[in-house]
Backbone of each chain as ProteinMPNN parsed JSONL, in Angstrom:
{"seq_chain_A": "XXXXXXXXXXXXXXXXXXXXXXXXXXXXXXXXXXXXXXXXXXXXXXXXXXXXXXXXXXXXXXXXXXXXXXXXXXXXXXXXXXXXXXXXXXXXXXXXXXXXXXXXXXXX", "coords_chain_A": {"N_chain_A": [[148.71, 78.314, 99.842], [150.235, 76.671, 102.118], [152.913, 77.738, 105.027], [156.485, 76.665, 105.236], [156.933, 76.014, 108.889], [158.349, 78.194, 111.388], [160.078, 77.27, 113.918], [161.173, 76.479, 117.322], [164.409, 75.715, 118.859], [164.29, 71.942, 119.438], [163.607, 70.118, 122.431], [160.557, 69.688, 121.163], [156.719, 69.269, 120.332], [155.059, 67.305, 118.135], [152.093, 66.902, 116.127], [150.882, 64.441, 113.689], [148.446, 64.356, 111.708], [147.313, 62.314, 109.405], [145.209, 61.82, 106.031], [142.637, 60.794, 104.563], [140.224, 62.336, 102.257], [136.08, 62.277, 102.848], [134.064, 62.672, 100.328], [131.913, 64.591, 101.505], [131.355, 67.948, 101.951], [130.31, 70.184, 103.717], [130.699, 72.055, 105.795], [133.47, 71.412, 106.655], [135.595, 73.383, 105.457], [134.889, 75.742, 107.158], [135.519, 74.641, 109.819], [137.954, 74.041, 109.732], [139.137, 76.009, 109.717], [138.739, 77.241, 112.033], [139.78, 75.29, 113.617], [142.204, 76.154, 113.104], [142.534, 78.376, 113.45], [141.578, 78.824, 116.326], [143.739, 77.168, 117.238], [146.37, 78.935, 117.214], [145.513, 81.124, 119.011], [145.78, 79.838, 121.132], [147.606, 78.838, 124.161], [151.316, 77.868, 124.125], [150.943, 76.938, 121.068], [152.803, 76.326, 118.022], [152.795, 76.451, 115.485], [151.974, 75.142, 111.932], [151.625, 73.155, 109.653], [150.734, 72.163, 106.109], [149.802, 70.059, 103.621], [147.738, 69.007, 100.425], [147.145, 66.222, 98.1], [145.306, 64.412, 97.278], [146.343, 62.227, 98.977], [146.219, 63.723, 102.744], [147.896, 65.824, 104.755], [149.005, 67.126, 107.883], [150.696, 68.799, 109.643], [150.981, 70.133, 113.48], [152.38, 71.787, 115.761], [153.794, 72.084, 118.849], [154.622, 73.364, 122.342], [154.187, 71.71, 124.371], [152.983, 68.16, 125.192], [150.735, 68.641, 127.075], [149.7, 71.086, 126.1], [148.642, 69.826, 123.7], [146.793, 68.401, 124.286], [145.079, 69.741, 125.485], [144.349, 71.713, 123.609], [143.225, 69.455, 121.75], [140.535, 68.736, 123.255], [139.303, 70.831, 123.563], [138.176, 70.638, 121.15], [136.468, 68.511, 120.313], [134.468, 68.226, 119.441], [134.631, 68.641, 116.594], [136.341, 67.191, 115.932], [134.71, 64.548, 115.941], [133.074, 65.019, 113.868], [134.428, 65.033, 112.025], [135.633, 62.504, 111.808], [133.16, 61.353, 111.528], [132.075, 62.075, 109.079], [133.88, 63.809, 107.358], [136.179, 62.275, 106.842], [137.684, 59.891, 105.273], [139.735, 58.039, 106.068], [142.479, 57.868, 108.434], [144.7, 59.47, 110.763], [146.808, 59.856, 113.618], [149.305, 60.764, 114.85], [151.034, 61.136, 117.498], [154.489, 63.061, 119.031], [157.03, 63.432, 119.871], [159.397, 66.027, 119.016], [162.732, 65.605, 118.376], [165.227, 66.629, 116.951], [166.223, 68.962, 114.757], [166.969, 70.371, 111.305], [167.497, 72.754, 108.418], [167.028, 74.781, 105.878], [166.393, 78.176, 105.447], [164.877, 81.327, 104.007], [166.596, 84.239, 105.411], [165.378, 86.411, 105.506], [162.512, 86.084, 106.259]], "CA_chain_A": [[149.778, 77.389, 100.192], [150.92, 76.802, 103.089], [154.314, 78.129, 104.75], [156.941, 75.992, 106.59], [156.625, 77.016, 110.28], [159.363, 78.52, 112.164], [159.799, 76.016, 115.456], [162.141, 76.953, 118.138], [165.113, 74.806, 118.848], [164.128, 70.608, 119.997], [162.512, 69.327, 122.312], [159.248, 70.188, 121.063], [155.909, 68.502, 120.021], [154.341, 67.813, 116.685], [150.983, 65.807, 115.669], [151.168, 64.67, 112.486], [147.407, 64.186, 110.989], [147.362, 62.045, 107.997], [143.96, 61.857, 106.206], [141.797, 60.831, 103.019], [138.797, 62.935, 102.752], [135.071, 61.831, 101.606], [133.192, 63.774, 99.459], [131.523, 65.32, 102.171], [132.514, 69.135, 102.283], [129.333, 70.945, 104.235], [131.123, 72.467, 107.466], [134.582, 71.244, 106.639], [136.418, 74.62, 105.654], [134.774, 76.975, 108.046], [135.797, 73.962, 111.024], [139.183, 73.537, 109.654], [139.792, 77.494, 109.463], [138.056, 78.175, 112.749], [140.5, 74.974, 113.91], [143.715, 76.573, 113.632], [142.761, 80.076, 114.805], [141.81, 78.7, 118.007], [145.503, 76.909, 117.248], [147.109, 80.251, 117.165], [145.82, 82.165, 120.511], [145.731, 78.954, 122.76], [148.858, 78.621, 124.942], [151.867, 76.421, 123.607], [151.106, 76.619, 119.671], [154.044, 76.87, 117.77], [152.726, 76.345, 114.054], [151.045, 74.219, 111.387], [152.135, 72.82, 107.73], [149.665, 70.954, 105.685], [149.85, 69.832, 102.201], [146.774, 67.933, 100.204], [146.643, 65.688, 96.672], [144.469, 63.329, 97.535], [146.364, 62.066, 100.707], [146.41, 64.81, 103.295], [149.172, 65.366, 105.994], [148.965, 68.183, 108.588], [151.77, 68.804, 111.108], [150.768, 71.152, 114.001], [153.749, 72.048, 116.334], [153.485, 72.641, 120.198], [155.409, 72.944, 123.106], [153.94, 70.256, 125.51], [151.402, 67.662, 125.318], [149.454, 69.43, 127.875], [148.494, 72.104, 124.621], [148.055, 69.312, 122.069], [145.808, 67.982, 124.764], [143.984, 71.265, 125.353], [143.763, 71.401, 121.805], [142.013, 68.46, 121.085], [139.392, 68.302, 123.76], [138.519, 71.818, 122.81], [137.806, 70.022, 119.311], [136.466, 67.549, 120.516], [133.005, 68.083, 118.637], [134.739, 68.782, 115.57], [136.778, 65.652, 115.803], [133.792, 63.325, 116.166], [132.692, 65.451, 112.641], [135.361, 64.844, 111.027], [135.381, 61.187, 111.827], [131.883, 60.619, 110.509], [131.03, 62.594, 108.039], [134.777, 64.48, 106.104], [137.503, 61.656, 106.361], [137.28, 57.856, 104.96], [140.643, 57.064, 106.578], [142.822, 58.839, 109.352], [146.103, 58.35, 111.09], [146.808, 60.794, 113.913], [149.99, 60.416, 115.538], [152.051, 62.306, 118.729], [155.801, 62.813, 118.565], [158.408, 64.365, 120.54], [160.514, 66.294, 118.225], [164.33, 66.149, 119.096], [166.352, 67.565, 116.338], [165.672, 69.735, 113.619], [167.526, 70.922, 110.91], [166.734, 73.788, 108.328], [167.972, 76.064, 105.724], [165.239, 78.878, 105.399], [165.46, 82.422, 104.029], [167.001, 85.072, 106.526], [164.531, 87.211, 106.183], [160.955, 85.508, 106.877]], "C_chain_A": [[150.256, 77.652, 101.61], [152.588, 76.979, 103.582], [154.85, 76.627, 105.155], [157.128, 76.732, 108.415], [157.752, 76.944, 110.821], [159.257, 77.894, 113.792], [161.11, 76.908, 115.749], [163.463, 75.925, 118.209], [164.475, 73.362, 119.823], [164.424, 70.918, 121.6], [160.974, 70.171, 121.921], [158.106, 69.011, 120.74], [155.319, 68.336, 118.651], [153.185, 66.197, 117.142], [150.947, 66.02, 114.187], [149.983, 64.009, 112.292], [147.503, 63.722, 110.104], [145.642, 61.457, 107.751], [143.568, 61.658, 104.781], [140.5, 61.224, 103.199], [137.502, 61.774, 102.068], [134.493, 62.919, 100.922], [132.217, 64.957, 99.733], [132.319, 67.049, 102.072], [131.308, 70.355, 103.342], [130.217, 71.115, 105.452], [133.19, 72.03, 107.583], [135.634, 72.173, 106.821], [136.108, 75.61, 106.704], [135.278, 76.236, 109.624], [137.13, 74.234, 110.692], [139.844, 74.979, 110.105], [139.932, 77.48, 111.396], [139.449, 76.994, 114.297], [142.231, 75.383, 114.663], [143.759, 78.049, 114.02], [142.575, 79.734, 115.748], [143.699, 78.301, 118.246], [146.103, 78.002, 118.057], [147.118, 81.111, 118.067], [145.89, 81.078, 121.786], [147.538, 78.864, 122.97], [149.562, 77.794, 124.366], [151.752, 76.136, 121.949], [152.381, 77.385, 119.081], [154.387, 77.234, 115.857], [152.091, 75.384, 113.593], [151.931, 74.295, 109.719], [151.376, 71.392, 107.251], [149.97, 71.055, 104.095], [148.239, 68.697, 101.537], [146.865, 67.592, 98.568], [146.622, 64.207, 96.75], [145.271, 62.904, 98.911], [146.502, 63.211, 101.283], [146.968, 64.766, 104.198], [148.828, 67.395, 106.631], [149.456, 68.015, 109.522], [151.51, 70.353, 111.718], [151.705, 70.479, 115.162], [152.936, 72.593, 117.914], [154.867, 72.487, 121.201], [155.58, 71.931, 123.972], [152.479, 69.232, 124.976], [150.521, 68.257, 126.222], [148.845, 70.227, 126.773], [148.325, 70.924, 123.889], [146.79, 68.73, 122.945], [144.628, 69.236, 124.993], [143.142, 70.974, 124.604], [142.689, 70.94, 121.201], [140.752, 68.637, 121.94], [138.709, 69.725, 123.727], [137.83, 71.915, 121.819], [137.482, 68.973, 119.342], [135.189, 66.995, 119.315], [133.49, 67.878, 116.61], [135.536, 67.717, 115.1], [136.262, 64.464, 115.53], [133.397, 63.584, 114.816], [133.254, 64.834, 111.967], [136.2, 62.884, 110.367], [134.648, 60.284, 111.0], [131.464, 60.914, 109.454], [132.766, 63.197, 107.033], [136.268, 63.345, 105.913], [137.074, 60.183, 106.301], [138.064, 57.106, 105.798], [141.166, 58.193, 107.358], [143.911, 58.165, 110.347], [146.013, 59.713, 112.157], [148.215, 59.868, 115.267], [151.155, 61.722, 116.853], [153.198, 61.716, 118.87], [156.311, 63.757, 119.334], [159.327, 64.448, 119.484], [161.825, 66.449, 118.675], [165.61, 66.304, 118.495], [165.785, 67.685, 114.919], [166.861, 70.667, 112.659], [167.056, 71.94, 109.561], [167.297, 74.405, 106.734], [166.43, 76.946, 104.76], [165.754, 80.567, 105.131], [165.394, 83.541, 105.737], [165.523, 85.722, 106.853], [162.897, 87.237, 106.38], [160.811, 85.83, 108.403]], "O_chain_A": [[150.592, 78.741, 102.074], [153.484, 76.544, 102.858], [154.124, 75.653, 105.358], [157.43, 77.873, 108.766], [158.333, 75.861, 110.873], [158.374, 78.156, 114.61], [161.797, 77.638, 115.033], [163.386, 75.151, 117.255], [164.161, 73.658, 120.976], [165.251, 71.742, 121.99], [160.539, 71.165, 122.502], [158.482, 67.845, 120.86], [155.096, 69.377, 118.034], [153.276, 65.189, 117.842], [150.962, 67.072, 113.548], [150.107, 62.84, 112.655], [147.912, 64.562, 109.303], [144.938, 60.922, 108.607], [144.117, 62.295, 103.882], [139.717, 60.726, 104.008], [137.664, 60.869, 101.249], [134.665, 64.095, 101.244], [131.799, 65.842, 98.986], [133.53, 67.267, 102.115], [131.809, 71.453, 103.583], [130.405, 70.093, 106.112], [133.939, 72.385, 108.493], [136.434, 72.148, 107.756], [137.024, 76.308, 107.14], [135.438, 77.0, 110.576], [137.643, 74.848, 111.628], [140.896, 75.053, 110.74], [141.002, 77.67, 111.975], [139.865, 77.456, 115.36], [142.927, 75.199, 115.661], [144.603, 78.706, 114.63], [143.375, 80.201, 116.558], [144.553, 78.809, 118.973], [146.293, 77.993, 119.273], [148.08, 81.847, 118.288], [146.008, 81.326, 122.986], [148.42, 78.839, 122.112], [148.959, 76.819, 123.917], [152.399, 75.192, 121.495], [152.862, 78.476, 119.387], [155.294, 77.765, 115.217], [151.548, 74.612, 114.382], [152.529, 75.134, 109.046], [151.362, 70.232, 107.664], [150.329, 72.084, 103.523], [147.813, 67.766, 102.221], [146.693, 68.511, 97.768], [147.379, 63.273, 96.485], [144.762, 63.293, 99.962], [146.948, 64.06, 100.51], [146.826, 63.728, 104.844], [148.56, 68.423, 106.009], [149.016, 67.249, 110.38], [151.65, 71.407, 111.097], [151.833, 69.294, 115.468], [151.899, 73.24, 118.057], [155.85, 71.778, 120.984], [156.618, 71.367, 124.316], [151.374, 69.564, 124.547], [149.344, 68.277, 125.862], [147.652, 70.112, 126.496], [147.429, 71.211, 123.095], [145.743, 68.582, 122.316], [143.482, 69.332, 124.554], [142.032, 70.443, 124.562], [141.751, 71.399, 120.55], [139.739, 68.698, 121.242], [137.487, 69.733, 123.877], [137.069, 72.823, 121.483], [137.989, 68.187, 118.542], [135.032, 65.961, 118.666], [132.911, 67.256, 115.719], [135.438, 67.333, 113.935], [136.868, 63.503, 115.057], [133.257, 62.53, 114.196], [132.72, 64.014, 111.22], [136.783, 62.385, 109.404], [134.881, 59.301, 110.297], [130.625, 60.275, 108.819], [132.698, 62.888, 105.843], [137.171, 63.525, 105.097], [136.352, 59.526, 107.05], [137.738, 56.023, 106.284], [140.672, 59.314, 107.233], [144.06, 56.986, 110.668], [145.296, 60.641, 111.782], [148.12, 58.942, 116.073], [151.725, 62.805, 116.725], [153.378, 60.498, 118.892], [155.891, 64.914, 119.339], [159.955, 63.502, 119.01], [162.086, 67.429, 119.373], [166.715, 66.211, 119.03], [165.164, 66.899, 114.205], [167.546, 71.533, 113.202], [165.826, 71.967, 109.62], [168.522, 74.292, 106.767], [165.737, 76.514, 103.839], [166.685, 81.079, 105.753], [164.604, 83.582, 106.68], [164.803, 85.658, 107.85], [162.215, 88.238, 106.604], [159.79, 85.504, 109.009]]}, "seq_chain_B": "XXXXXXXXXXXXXXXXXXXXXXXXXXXXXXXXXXXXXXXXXXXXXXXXXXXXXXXXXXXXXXXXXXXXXXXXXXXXXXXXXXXXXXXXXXXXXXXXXXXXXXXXXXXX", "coords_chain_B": {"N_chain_B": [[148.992, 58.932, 94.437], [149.971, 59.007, 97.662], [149.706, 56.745, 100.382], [147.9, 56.219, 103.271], [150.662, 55.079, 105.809], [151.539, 52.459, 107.132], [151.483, 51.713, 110.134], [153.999, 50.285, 112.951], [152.547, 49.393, 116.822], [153.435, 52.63, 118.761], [156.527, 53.162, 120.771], [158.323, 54.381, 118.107], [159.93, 55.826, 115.242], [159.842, 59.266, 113.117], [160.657, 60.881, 110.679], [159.834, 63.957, 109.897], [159.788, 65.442, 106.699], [159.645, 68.941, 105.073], [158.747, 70.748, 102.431], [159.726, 73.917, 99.868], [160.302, 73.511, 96.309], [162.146, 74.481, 94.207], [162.565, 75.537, 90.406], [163.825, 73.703, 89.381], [164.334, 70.87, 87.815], [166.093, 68.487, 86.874], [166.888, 65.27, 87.134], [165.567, 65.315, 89.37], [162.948, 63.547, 90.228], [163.723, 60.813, 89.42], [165.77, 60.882, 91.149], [164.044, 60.791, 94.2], [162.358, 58.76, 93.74], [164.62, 56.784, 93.504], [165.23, 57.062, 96.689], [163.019, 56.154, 97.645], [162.787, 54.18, 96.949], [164.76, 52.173, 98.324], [164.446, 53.203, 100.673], [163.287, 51.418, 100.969], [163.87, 48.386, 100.777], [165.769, 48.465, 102.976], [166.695, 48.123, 106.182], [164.596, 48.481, 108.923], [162.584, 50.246, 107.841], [159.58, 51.289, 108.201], [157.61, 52.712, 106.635], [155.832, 55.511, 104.326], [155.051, 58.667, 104.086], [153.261, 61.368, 101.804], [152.59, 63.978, 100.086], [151.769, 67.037, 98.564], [151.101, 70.534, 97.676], [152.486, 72.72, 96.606], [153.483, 73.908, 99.03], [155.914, 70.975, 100.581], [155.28, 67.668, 101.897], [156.712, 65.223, 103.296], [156.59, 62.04, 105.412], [158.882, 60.091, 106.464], [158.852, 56.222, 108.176], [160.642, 54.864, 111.023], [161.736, 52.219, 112.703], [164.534, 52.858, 114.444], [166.465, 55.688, 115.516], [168.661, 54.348, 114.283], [168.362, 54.178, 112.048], [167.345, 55.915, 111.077], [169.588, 57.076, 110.648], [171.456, 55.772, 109.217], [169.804, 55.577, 106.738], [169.992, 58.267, 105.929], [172.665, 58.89, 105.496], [173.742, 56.63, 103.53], [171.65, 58.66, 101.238], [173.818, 60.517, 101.244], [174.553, 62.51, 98.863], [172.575, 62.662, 97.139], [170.744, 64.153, 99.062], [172.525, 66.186, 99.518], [172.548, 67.444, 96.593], [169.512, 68.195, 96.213], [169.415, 70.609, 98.653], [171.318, 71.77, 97.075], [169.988, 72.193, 94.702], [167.188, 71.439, 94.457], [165.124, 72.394, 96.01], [164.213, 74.81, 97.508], [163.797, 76.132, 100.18], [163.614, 74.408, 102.933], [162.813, 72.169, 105.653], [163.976, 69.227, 108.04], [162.657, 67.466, 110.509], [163.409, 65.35, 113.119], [162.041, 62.52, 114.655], [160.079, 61.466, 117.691], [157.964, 59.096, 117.739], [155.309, 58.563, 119.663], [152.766, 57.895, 120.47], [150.377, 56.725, 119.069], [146.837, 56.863, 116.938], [144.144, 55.426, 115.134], [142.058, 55.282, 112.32], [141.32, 53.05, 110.071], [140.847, 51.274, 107.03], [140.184, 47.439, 107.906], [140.453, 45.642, 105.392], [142.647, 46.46, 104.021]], "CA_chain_B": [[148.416, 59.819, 95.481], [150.289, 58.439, 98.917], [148.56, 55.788, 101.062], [148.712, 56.348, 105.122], [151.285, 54.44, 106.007], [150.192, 51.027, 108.388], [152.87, 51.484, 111.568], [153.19, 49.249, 114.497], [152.444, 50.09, 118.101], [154.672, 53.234, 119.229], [157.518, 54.139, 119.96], [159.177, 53.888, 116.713], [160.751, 57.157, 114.593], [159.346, 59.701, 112.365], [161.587, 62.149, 109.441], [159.331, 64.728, 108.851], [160.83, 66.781, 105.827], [158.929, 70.042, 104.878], [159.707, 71.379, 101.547], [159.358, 74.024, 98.663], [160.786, 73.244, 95.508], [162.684, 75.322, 92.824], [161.729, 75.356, 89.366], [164.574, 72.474, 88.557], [163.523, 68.97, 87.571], [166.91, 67.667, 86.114], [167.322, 64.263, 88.268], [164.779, 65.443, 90.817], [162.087, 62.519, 90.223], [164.504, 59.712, 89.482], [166.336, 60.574, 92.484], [163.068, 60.531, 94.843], [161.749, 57.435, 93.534], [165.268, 55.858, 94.499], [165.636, 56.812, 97.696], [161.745, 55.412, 98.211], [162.687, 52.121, 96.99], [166.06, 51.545, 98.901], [164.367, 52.531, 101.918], [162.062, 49.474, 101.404], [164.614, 47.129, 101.833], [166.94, 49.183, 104.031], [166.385, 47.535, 107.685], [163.765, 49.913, 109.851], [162.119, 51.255, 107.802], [158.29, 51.093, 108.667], [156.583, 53.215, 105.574], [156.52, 57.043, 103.961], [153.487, 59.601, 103.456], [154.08, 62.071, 100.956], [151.923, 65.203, 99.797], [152.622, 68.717, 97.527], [149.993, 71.816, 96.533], [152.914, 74.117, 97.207], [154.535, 73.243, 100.432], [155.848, 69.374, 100.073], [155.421, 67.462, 103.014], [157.053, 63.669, 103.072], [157.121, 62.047, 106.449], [158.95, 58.71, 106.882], [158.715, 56.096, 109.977], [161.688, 54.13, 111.085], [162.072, 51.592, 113.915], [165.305, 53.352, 115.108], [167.437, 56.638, 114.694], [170.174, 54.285, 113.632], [168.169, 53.101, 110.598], [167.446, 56.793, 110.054], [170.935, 57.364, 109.999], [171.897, 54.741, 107.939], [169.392, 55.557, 105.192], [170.971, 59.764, 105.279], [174.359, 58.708, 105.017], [173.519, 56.364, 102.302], [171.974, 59.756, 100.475], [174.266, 62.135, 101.118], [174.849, 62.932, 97.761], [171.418, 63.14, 96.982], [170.432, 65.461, 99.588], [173.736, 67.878, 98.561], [171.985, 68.183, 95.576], [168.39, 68.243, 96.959], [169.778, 71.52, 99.183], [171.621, 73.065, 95.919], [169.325, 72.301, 92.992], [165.958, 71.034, 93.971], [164.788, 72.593, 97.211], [164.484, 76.451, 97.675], [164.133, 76.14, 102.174], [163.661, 72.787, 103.934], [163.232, 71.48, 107.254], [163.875, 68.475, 108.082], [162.571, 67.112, 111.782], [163.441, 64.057, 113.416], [160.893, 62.56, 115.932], [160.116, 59.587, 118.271], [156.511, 58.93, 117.546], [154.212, 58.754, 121.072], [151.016, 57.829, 120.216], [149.064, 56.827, 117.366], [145.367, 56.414, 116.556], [143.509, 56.009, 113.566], [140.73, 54.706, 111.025], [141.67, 52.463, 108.651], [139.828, 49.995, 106.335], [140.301, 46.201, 107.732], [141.079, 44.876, 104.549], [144.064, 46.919, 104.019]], "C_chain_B": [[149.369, 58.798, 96.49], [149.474, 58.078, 99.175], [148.888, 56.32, 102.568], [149.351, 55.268, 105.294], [151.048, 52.964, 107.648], [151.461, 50.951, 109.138], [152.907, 50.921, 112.344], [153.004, 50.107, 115.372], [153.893, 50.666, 118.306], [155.495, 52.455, 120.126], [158.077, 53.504, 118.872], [159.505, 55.845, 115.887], [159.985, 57.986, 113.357], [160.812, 60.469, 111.725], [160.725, 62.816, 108.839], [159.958, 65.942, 108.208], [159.955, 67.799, 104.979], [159.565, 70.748, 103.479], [159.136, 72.6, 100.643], [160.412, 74.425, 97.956], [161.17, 74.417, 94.521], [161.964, 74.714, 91.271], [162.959, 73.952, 89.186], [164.236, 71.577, 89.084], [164.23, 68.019, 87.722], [166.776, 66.259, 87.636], [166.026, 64.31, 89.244], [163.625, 63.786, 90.799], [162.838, 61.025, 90.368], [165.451, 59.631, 91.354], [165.267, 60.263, 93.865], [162.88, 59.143, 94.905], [162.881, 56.382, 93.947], [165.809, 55.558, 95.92], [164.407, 56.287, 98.404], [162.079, 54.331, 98.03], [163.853, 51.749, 97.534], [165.756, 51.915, 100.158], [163.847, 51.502, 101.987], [162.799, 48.822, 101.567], [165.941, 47.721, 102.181], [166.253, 48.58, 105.353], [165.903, 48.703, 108.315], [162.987, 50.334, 109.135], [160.373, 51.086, 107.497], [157.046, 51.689, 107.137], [156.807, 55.172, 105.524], [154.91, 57.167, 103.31], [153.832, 60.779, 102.891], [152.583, 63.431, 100.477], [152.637, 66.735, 99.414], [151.332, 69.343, 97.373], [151.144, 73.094, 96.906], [154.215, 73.547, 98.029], [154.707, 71.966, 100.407], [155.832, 68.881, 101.229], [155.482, 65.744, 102.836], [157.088, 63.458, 104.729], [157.181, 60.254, 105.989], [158.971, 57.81, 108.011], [160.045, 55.109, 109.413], [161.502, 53.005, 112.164], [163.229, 52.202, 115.02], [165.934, 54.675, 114.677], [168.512, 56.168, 114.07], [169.866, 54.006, 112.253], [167.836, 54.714, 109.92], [168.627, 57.377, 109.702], [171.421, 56.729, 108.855], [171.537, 55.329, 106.638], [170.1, 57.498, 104.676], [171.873, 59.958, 104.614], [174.359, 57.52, 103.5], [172.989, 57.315, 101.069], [172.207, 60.721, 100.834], [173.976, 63.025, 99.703], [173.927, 63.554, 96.875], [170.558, 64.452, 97.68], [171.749, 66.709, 99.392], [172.855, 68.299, 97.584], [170.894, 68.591, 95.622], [168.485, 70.298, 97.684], [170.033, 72.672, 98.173], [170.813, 73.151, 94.948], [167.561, 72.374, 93.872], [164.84, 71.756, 95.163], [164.983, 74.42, 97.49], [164.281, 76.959, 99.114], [163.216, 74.22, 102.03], [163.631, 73.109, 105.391], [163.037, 70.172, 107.19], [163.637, 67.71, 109.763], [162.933, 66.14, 112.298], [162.758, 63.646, 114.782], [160.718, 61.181, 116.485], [158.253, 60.024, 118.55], [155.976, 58.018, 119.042], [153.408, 57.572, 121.72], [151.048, 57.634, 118.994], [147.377, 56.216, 117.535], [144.905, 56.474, 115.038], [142.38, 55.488, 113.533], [141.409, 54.631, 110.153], [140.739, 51.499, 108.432], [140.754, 48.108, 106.772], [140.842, 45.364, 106.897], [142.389, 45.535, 104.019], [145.062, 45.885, 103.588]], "O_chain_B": [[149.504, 57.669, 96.018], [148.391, 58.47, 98.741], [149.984, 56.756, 102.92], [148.729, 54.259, 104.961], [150.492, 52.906, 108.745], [152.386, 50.211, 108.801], [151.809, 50.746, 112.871], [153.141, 51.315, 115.18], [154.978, 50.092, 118.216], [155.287, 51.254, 120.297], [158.269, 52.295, 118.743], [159.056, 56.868, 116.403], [159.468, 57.229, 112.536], [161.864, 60.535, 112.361], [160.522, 62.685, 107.632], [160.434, 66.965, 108.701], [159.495, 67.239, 103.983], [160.701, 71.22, 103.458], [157.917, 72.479, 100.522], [161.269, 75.228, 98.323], [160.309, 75.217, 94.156], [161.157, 73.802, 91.091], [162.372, 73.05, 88.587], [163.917, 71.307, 90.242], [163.904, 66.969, 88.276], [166.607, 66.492, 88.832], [165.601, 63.293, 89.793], [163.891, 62.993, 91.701], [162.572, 60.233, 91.272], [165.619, 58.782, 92.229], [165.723, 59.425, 94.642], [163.155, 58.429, 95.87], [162.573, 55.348, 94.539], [166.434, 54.591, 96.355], [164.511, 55.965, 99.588], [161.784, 53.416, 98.799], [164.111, 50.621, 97.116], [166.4, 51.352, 101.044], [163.889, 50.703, 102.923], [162.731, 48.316, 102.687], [167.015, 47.419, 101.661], [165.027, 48.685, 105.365], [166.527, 49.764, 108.337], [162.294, 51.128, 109.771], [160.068, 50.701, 106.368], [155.989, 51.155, 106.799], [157.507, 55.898, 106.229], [154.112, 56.507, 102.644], [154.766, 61.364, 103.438], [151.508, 63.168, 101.016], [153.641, 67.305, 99.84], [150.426, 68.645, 96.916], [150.803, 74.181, 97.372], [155.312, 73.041, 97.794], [153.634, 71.403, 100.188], [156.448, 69.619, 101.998], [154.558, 65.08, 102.366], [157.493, 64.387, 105.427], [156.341, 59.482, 105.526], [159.112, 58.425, 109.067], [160.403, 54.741, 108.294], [160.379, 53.331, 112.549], [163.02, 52.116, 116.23], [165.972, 54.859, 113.46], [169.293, 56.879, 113.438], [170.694, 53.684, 111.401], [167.953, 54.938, 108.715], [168.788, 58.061, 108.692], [171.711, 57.198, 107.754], [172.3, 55.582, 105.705], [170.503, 57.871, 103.574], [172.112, 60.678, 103.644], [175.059, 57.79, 102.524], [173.51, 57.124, 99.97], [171.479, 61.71, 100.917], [173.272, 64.031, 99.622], [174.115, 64.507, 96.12], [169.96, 65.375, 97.127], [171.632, 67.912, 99.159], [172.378, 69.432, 97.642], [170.852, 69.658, 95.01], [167.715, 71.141, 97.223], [169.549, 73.803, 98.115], [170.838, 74.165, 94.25], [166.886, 73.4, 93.789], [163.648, 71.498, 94.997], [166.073, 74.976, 97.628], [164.555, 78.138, 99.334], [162.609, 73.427, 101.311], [164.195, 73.969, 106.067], [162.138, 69.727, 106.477], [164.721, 67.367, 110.235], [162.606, 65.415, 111.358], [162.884, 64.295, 115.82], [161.056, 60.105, 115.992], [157.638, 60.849, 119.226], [156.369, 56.876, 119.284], [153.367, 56.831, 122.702], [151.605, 58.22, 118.065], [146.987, 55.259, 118.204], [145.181, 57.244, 114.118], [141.703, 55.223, 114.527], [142.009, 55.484, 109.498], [139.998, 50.966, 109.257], [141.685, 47.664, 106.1], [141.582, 44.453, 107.268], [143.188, 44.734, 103.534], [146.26, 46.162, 103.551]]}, "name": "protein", "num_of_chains": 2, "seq": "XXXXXXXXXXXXXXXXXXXXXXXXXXXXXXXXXXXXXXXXXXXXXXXXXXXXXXXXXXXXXXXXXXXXXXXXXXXXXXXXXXXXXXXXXXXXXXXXXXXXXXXXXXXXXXXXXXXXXXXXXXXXXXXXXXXXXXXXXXXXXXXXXXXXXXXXXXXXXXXXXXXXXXXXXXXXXXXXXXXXXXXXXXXXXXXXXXXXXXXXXXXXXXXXXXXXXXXX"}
């Protein structure tokens, strides 16, 4: 399961991925994994929260579009994958976050 | 299962709300299901993508922040209880959507 991700205080960035898979699964998990560890040491990531039953939603957090742009064209190959061969449908939208509210245990 | 939600051309408003749930039920479903159908005909409000294995992740779109105000303050009462009963941490984001791209099916 995934957590909720600790963001800093607004303005920030989120892409919110929404997605119905196909039946395809050859290369899916070891892309998706190998996805958000690059996430995690490139410049500007701030987090990720995904949920899946049957639709799938994945919000990854940044500080600027310059990283979500990074991001993607670092993934670019795995984007074109994921296009043709692991999702039927696909929504992928960019958002300036500018207020956030919360209530999360202290000690996470 | 949620559908991706069919948005117009940006800008327009996102509410993404991040959740995980306590073990209590009482109300919890009935109250969901009415604050989905009073946003439908609440003015603004564009569509809602929804997903749970764990972490819950709902995001709704709006046309404006005033229409996402509107629909809050219409459930307060609901989210009080949401906070005390049904919800064990939350975030709730509020966002002005960018960008969008997708893949969707035509006949939609």
């Amino acid at each position: 399961m995934s957590d909720i991700a600790r963001t800093p205080t607004p303005p920030y960035y989120a892409v919110i991925f929404t997605s119905v898979r196909t039946a395809v699964d050859e290369g899916y998990e070891e892309t998706a994994r190998n996805m958000i560890e690059q996430a995690r040491v490139m410049g500007g990531f701030l987090g990720m929260e995904s949920a899946r039953d049957g639709l799938g939603i994945t919000v990854s957090y940044w500080e600027s579009l310059e990283a979500i742009r990074a991001w993607r064209e670092a993934h670019a190959e795995a984007m074109r994958r994921g296009s043709e061969e692991w999702y039927e449908t696909f929504t992928t939208r960019i958002c300036r976050v500018e207020r956030e509210s919360a209530r999360l245990p202290d000690s996470f």
